[in-house]
Structure formats: structure tokens, C-alpha cells
N, C-alpha and C positions, 0 to 999 in steps of 0.2 A: 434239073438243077444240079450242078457238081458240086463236088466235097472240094476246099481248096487244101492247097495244096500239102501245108505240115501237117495234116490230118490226112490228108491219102499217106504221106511217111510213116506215118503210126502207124495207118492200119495194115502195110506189107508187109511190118514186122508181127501179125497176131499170128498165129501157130495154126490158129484153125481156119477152115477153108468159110468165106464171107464175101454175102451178096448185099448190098445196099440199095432198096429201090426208094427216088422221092417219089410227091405224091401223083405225080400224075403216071406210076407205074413206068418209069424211065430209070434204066441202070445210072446212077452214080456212081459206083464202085462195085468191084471184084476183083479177086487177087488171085496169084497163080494157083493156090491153093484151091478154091472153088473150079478151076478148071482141070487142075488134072484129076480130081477125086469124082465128077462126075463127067469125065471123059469128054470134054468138051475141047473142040479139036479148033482152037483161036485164041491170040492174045487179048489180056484182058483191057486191052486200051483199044481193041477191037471190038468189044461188047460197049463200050462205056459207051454211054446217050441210046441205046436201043433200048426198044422194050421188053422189057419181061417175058413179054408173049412169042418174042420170038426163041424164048429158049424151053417152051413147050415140046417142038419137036426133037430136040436133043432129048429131053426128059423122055420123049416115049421110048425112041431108040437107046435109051442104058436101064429105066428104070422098071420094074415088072407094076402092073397095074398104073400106068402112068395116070389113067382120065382120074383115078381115085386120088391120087396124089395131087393131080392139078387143080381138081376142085375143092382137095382141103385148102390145097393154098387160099384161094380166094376167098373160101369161105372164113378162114383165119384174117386175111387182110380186112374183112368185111367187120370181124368182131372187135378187132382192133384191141386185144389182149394179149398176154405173153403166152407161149405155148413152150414146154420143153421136152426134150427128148422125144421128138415126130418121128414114126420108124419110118424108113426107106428101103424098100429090099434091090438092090442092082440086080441086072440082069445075069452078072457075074456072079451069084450067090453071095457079094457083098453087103453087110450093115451098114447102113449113114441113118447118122440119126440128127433131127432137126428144131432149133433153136428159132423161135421168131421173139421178136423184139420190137415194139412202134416206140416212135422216139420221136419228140416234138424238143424241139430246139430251141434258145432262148428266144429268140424271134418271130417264132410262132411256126415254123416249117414246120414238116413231119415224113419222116424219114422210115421204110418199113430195115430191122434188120435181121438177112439169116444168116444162123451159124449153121455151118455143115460141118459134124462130126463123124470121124471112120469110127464104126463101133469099137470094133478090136485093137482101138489104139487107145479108144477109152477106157474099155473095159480091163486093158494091160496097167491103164494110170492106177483107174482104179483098187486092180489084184495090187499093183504094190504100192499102194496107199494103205490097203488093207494092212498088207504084210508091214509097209513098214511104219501105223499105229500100231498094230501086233508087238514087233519089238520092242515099239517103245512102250507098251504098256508093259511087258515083260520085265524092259529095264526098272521102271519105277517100280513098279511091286518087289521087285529084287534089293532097292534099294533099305536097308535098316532105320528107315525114317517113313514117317507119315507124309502122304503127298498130295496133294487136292489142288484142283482147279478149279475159281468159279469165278463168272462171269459179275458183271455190273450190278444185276438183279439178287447179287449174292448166292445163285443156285449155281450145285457141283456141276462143271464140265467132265470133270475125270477125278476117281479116287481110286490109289492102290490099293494092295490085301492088307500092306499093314494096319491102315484104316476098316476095313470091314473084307473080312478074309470069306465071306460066302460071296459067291459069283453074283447069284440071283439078285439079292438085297441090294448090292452092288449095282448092278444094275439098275435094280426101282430107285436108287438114290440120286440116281441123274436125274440133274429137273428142279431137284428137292432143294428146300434152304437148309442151311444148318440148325434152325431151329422146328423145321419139321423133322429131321434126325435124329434131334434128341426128344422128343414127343415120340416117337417111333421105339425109340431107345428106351424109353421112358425113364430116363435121364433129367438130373437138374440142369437147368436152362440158365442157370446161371453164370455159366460158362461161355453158354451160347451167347448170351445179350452182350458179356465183355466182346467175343470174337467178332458180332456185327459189329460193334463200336468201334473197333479197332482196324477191320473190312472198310468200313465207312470212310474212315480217314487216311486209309490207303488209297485208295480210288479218288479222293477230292485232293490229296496231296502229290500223289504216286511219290510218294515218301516210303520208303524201305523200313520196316517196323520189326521190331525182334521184342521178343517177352517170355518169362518163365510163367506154368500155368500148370497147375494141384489136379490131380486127377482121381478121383475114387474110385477103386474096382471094390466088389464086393467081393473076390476071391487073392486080390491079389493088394488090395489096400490102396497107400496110397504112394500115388509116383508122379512121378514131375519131368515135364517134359518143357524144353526149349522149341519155342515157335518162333518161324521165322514166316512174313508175306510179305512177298517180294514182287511188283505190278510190272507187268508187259505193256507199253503203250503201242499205239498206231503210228504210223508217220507223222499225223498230225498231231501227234504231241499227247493223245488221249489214252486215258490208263483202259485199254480192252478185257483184262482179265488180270487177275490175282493168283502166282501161284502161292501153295502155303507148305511149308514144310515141317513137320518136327519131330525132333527128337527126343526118345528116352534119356532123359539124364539121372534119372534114380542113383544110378549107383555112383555117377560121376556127384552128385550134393551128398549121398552118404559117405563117399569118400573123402569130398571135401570138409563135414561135419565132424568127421574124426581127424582128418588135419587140425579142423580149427580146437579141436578138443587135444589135440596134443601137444601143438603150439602154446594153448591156456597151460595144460600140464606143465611142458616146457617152461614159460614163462613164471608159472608158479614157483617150480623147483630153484628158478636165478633168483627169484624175487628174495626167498628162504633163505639161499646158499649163505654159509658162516665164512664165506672168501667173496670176496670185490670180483663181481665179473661184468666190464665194460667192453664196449667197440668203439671203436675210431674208425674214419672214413679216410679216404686215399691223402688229405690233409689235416690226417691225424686230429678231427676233430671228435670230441665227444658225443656220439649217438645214442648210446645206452648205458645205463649203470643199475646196480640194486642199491638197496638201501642200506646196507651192511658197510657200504663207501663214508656216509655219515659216521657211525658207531667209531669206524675203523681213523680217516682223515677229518672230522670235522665239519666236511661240508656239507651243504642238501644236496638234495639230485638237482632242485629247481637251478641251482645257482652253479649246477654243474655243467649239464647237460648243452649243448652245442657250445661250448668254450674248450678251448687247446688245450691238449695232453700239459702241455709245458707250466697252465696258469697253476698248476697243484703240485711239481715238485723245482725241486729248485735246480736252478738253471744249468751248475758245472755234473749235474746227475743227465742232464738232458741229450748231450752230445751220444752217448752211450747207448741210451735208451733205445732212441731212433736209429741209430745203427744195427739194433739187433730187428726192428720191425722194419727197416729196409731191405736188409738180409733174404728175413723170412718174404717179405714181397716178390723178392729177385727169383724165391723157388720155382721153378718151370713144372714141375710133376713131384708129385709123392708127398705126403703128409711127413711134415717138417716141423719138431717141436725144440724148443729151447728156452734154460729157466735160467732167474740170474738175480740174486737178491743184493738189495739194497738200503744203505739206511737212510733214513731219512727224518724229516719232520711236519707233524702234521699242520692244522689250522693253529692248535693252542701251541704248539711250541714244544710237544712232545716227539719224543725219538722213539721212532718205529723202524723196525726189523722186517722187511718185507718182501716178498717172494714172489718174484712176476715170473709168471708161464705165460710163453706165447706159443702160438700156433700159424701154420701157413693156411690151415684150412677155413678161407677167406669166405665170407656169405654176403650175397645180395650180388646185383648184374654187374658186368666185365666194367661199364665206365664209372664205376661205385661201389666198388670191393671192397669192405671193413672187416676188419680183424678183432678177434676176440681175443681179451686178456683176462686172464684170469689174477688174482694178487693177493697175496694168504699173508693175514698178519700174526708173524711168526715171534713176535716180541716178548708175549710169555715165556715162547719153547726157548728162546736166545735168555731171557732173564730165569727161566727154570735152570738153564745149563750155568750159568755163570753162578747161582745160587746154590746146586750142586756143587759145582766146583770148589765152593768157598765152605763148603762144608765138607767136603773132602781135605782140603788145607784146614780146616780146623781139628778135623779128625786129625791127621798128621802131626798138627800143631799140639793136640791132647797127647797121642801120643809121646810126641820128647818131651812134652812137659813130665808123662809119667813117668820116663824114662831118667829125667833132670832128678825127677824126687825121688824117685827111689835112691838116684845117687848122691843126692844131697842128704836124703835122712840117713843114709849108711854111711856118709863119711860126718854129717853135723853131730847127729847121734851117738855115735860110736865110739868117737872120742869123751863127750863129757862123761859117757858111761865108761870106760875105760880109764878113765882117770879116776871116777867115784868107787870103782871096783877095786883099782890097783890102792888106791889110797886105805880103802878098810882090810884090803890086805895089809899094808903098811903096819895100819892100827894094830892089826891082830896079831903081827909080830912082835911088837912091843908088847903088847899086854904078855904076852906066853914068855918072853924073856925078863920080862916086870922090868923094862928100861919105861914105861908109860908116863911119862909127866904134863905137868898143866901145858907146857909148851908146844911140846908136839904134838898134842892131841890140838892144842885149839890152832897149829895153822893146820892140819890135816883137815878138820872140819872148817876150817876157810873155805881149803879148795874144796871141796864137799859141797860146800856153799856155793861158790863161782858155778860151777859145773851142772849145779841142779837148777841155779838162776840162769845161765846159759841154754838148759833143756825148756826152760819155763819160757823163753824168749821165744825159740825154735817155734813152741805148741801155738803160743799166740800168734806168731805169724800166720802159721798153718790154719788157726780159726779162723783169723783175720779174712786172708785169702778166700777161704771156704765159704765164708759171709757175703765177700764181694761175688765173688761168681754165681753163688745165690738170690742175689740182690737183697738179703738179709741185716743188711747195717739199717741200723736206723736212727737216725739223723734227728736230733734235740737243740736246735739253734737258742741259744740266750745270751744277752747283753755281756760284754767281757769287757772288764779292761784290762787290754793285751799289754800294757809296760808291765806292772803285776803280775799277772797270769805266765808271762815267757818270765820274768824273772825268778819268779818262785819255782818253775820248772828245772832253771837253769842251775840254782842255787841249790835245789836237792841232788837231782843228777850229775851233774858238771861241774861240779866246783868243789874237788877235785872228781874226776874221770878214773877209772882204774888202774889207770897208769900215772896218777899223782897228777898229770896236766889241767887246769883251768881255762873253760870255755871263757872266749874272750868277747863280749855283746855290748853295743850299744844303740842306744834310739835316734834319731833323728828327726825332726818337723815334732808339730804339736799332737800329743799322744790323745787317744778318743777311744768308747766304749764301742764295740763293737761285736753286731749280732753274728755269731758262730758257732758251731756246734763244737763244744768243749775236748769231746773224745778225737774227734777228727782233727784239732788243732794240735792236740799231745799226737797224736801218729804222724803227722808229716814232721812236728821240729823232732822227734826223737829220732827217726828214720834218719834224716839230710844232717843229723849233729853227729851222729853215733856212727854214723858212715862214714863221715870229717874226721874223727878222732882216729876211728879202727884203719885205716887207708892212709892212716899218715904214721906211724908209727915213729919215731926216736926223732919226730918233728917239731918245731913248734908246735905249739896249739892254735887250733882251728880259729878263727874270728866269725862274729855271726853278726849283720847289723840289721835293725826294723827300719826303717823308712813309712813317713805318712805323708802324703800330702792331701789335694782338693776329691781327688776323685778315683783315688785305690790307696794301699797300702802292701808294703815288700820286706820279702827277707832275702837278705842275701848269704850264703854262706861258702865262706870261704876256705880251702885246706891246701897245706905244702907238700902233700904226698903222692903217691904212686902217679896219681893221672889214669888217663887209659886212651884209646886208642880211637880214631874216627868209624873205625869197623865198631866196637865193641857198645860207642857210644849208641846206634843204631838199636841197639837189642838189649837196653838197659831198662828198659819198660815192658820187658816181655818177662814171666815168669821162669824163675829158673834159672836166669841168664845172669851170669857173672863175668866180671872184666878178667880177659887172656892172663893179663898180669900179678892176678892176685896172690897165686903162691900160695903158703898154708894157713892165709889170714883165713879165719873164720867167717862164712857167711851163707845164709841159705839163698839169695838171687830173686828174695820174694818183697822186700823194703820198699823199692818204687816202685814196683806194680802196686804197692799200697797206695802210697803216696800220690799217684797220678790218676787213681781211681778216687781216691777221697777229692781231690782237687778239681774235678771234673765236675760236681756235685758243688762248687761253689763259681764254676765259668774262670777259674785262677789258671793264670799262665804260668808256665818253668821251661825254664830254660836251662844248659849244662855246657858252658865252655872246659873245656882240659886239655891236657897234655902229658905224654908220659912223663913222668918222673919230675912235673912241672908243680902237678898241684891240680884240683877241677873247683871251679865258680856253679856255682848252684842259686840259680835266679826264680824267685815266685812272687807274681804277681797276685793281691789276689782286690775284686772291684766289690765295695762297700755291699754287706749282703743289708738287703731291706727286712725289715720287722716282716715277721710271719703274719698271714693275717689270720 
């Protein structure tokens, strides 16, 4: 029977030399290989349809003991079983070694086959098969990972040293499962049952499987290794074996475990920090802040947190901003810092002083680069400095005022007592000349008088003063009625003035009792009358009018003298401070520092129009003070 035809094409191309007999012992096939290795001197298309038997005779003529070879054959044809590796010895002191195969066909044919193998080309396959398993057993065991092979039935085909470094055991564990290993091992098996489990579902899936897995040594603790099984299928689609790989990662998770422990640290120390430290993403939006951004701006983190840099300051601050974090983007190499304070306002409406530091040294991946800010609210240090400052100008400020008094009490001073000195010198020459009469003596003690009640004015101011700066005055508000009360004032003091002049007052609207403190009403009209008077000299006399109406009451007071100046007006409330123009009129520069300080204590307005040589209007409002409760 012949083989057709696309099956005689296969079988020209098999490598080894092949006889094909059907069953009535008739060549079907042979190929040039069967002819030249056993020296057979005919094409194989020249054999095909003979019999078998006739290629007995060639057998005897190449092969040594031929009857013995020819009657295994038959006797092998007769058993109708596989046989492998049959020796041959040629008469050439060559090896063939031989393959028989019976082969029944779908159809029911049967077919005898042999392979003819040259020993020494097998034996050559062989040496470098051996050699090159050798290397590659070499390679794997070289390799710093665990490496196993095992079959369907879950037993090791192959393990490196890293897995069991004695040869021997190594050895006996081919064959073995993993769970006879670790019985062997005497090992917990609880490892083992995950790895079949997970073995199982590689070979039913040929799904690629990776896992971390805890390992206990008794010497060396415990360590963690990354496993990987990875399945090799057949052509047909079937997973044949598993390999398994793993790695030591011990120190890469202890590595990682102090990352994450430094990260926590890290993130602690932001969380802590007494300055605002935020990121923004390439659209400047907000990815992280601490908490210290509330304290600082008002807002939460919740209601922060992915919303625009721009929604928290305001808008004409925003152009700036981003120009300086574009900047820093643009840096190509080298850590790049720049700082740039700002004022601002927060959620409530207050004004903060604050101090943005940026940096170029961007974190997180090249399509998602965010920048850390950092922002110190400096609003104390800016209000500490400004607070300084003003007490620095207050320092200053004490200073010329010590400076003012000393030179007002050496020249206010000086005179009345130089005039009270000169004057009892006056006396004392009279008396020693016995010219002393009632007359000279009583103006002498006039001025005596004047000059002592002019020191007595001086001292009260000087308490006076002394009291406000202390906050020492104390304030007795009671029912007054003020037509009465200024007029009886007016009437003892001013009517006539020391220079024979008469204060000139009148009321206007319907007069009413009015709760005020009595001592602080007598210091502002004697201060703004006695200023009228002394400032206007060889003038008319001064005019003063009350006014009342629904919802305050005023004096006005009015004089024809000196005036003063739009500069001098400015610092007539300061201690000290006397108008350019006054000349050798008497005064110590301390009266409306009285007067503006008393009036402050009832919410009263003044006002001071002048002009040199014109005359100054002196305006005081003052609004209905309520019953004490």
C-alpha cells in the first residue's frame, strides 16, 4: 500500500534515516537517508513496492551479525510493540541504533515504522544537550532569584541553588510537589496550600500571576519575597509547565517602610508648620495645604483644596503672582528660590502681611509638576514694627515735650519769681530808707499777688496735665444748669479781666439742666476765655455765646487778636506747643491739651478757625450726656 503523496513530503524532510513497511511487509517508504547510512547502493523510489526481504542481503553485506539482527527484526514485527534504541554495529565499526514503531491508521491499516539513528550524531545531540542543560542550569542558579519549574501534576521539573543550594536534596526534589518539600522541610504548609491555589489557577487560566509572600527563617526572621508564575503553553494553546520566579524584596519593603515612615514624618511636620505650605498643579490648582491656612486666611482645607490659587486672593494681586510661579517654571536646571510679600485680605475682611516663598524644585511626574509654596503670616512682625515705631515717635515726642518744659518752666517760672524777688527787694529799700507807706506797700503786694497767682496757674496746669497722662482725673457728672453755672463763672472771673476788659456772653434757644462734670466744664471755658483775653491784648473784648438746641449744645468763642498761623494751628493740641507769634505774652502751651483731652471724655467736637492778626473762632460742640446709671 503507498503513503500518498503530502505525507511522502513530510517525511523527506525528517532528519533521520526511515523505512516504512505496510502490512503485507511491502516498502511504502524510504528516504535517502535510510540509504546512504546503511550503504545501500539504489534510489529510494527504486526500493518502494519491494519487499523488505529483499533488503536482507544488503543487511548481511554492511552489517556484523546480520542473521541476529534479521531475526530480531521479525521477531519485533511479530510482537507488534515499540522498541528503542536497537544496537547495530556496521561492518565499518559504525553505531545505528534502531527505533521500531507499529502504527495503525484511522482506517484501520497498519503500518511497521523504523528509525535509523547514526549513534555518534546522536550521542553529539545528546553531549550538547547535556552541555547546553548545563549552562542553562548554570545560568538559573546564577540568577539572584528563586526559579522552579513544574509541571501540570504540580511536581518540580527544575530548581536553582537559590532554592535549595545542596545538589543532592536538589536532586531528590525532582518528582516531589511542593507540598511534599515542605514536609521534608518541615516547614508550615501554609504557604504551600496558597502556592498550589494559585499553581491551579495558572494552568486553568495560563493567566500570569504575581504576589508578595512572608517567609520565616529561623535564623534570619522574616523576609518577603515577590513571586512571579508565569505558564509556557503548547501550540495548542495548553499551559505544559509553570515557571516560577522570586524574588528577595526584604530590604526593598524595609526600604519602602521607612519611606512611608518618612513621608508620615514629612507630612507631620506640614501638617504642624506655623507658615501655610500649599501646591499647585501645572493649572495652578490647589492639591495640598495644612491647617494653619485656616488660622491664617479663614478658610478650611475642605473648601480649599482643588479650587484656583486666584479664588483666595484678590484679583489686581493675581497678575504678579503668577508671573513669579511662571518664572520659576521656565527654570531649566538648578534650584531657583524667590520671595515677595504681599498685602492682602483674608476671608473676614482683615489685612494681612504676607510672605510668599517660592521654589522651582517641582515634585511629582514631568506631565503634573506642582510647586510648593510656602506663606508666613508676617502681620504681627509688620504690626510689632509699626508699633515700635510709634513708640519710638513717642519717645521723641516725650522727649521735646521735656525739652518744651523745661523751657517753659525756666522762662514761665522765672519771671513771676523774679518779679516777686525784685519786688521785696523794692520793699526792703523802703523800709531801710523809712520812705514805706500804705501805698507802696499794697501795690507792691499786688504784684506779689499776680505773680504768685500766675505761679499757682502754671502748677495747676502742670497737675492737671500730670493727671491726664495718668488717666488720673476723675470725672463726677451731675445735673447743671449751665445759664447759671457759665454765668456765675463769668461774673467772678471776667467781669472785669485783669486788664479792666468785660467778657461779653450771651444764650441763645431754650436753656436746660444738663448732666456734666462740673470741674471739667470750669477747665475748658477758663482755658478758650483766658486764651481770648491774654491773645488779644489792647483789643476789644472777647465775645462768648452758648447755643442750645434739640440734640447738642455749643460755645462759641470769639477774639480780635493775634490769630496764628495754618502751620502752628496743627500743633496747638500737642503739649508744649505755642503759636510762632506769641511774643512775650505769657503761657505755658499746656491749656488745650487740657481742654481736648477733657472733651474727648464727653464725645464734644472743636473746632479753631484764625488768622493772623485777624482774630481765632473757637467752636465746641458738645452732644446731650445721658444720666449716669
Amino acid at each position: 500500500m503507498n503513503i500518498n503523496e503530502p505525507l511522502v513530503s513530510v517525511l523527506n524532510h525528517v532528519s533521520e534515516a526511515l523505512l516504512v513497511e505496510d502490512i503485507d511487509r511491502q516498502i511504502a517508504f524510504v528516504n535517502k537517508r535510510f540509504c546512504l547510512l546503511l550503504n545501500i547502493n539504489a534510489m529510494p523510489d527504486e526500493l518502494a513496492g519491494k519487499p523488505t526481504t529483499s533488503l536482507h542481503t544488503v543487511f548481511a553485506d554492511n552489517i556484523n551479525n546480520a542473521e541476529k539482527c534479521i531475526a530480531d527484526i521479525e521477531t519485533t514485527v511479530l510482537l507488534g510493540k515499540d522498541v528503542l534504541n536497537y544496537e547495530i554495529e556496521m561492518l565499518n565499526s559504525q553505531l545505528v541504533l534502531r527505533d521500531y514503531h507499529p502504527v495503525k491508521t484511522v482506517d484501520g491499516h497498519i503500518f511497521h515504522v523504523w528509525i535509523y539513528k547514526d549513534y555518534s550524531t546522536y550521542q553529539d545531540k545528546l553531549r550538547n544537550n547535556d552541555v547546553e542543560q548545563s549552562f542553562l542550569e548554570k545560568v538559573l542558579s546564577g540568577l539572584p532569584a528563586d526559579i522552579a519549574i513544574l509541571n501540570k501534576d504540580l511536581r518540580y521539573l527544575f530548581l536553582n541553588k537559590n532554592i535549595i543550594e545542596n545538589e543532592e536534596i536538589r536532586r531528590w526534589v525532582i518528582g516531589k510537589t511542593d507540598e511534599e518539600l515542605h514536609q521534608y522541610a518541615d516547614k508550615a504548609t501554609s504557604t504551600g496550600k496558597l502556592r498550589i491555589n494559585l499553581l491551579n489557577k495558572v494552568f486553568k487560566t495560563g493567566n500570569y500571576i504575581e504576589f508578595e509572600e512572608n517567609v520565616h527563617h529561623k535564623e534570619k526572621g522574616k523576609e518577603v519575597y515577590l513571586r512571579r508564575y508565569v505558564p509556557f503553553s503548547s501550540l495548542e494553546g495548553n499551559t505544559e509547565f509553570v515557571v516560577s520566579f522570586g524574588s528577595n524584596i526584604t530590604s526593598l519593603k524595609n526600604k519602602e517602610l521607612q519611606l512611608k515612615k518618612s513621608e508620615e514624618n514629612y507630612l507631620n511636620l506640614l501638617m504642624n508648620l506655623n507658615e501655610v505650605a500649599l501646591t499647585i498643579d501645572a493649572g495652578n490648582i490647589i492639591t495640598f495645604i495644612n491647617p494653619i491656612w485656616e488660622d491664617i486666611m479663614g478658610y478650611n482645607v475642605s473648601e480649599t483644596i482643588n479650587q484656583p490659587l486666584e479664588n483666595f486672593f484678590k484679583s489686581e494681586l493675581m497678575p504678579e503672582l503668577y508671573e513669579l510661579i511662571e518664572g520659576l517654571r521656565k527654570e531649566s536646571a538648578g534650584l531657583s528660590t524667590t520671595q515677595k510679600e504681599f498685602l492682602i485680605k483674608n476671608k473676614s475682611g482683615r489685612k494681612k502681611y504676607l510672605l510668599f516663598n517660592f521654589t522651582n524644585n517641582t515634585i511629582g511626574v514631568e506631565d503634573n509638576e506642582q510647586i510648593i509654596i510656602f506663606i508666613t503670616d508676617n502681620t504681627e512682625v509688620y504690626e510689632a514694627e509699626i508699633q515700635l515705631k510709634n513708640i519710638i515717635k513717642k519717645e521723641k515726642n516725650l522727649n521735646d515735650l521735656k525739652s518744651s518744659f523745661v523751657t517753659m518752666v525756666s522762662h514761665e517760672l522765672r519771671t513771676p519769681l523774679a518779679i516777686i524777688q525784685s519786688t521785696v527787694e523794692l520793699l526792703e529799700i523802703h523800709q531801710h530808707k523809712n520812705k514805706l507807706n500804705v501805698e507802696t506797700l499794697l501795690s507792691n503786694l499786688q504784684s506779689v499777688k499776680e505773680e504768685t497767682f500766675r505761679m499757682t496757674e502754671i502748677m495747676n496746669e502742670l497737675l492737671t496735665l500730670s493727671q491726664i497722662e495718668e488717666s488720673n482725673i476723675k470725672f463726677k457728672p451731675q445735673l447743671i444748669a449751665i445759664e447759671e453755672f457759665i454765668g456765675e463763672l463769668v461774673d467772678v472771673n471776667y467781669k472785669p479781666w485783669r486788664d479792666g476788659r468785660n467778657l461779653n456772653y450771651s444764650f441763645r434757644g431754650l436753656s436746660e439742666k444738663i448732666w456734666i462734670d462740673e470741674f471739667s466744664l470750669t477747665m475748658i471755658i477758663k482755658n478758650i476765655v483766658e486764651n481770648a483775653f491774654k491773645y488779644s491784648p489792647d483789643k476789644p473784648a472777647p465775645i462768648m455765646r452758648i447755643t442750645f438746641t434739640n440734640s447738642s449744645w455749643s460755645i462759641l468763642m470769639a477774639d480780635y487778636g493775634i490769630g496764628m498761623s495754618n502751620r502752628d494751628k496743627k500743633t496747638v493740641f500737642s503739649s508744649f506747643k505755642r503759636g510762632s507769634n506769641v511774643g512775650s505774652i505769657p503761657g505755658t502751651g499746656m491749656g488745650l491739651v487740657v481742654v481736648k483731652y477733657l472733651l474727648e471724655n464727653y464725645n464734644a467736637y472743636i473746632n479753631i478757625r484764625s488768622k493772623i492778626d485777624k482774630g481765632t473762632y473757637v467752636f465746641i460742640s458738645f452732644p446731650y450726656y445721658k444720666k449716669p446709671d
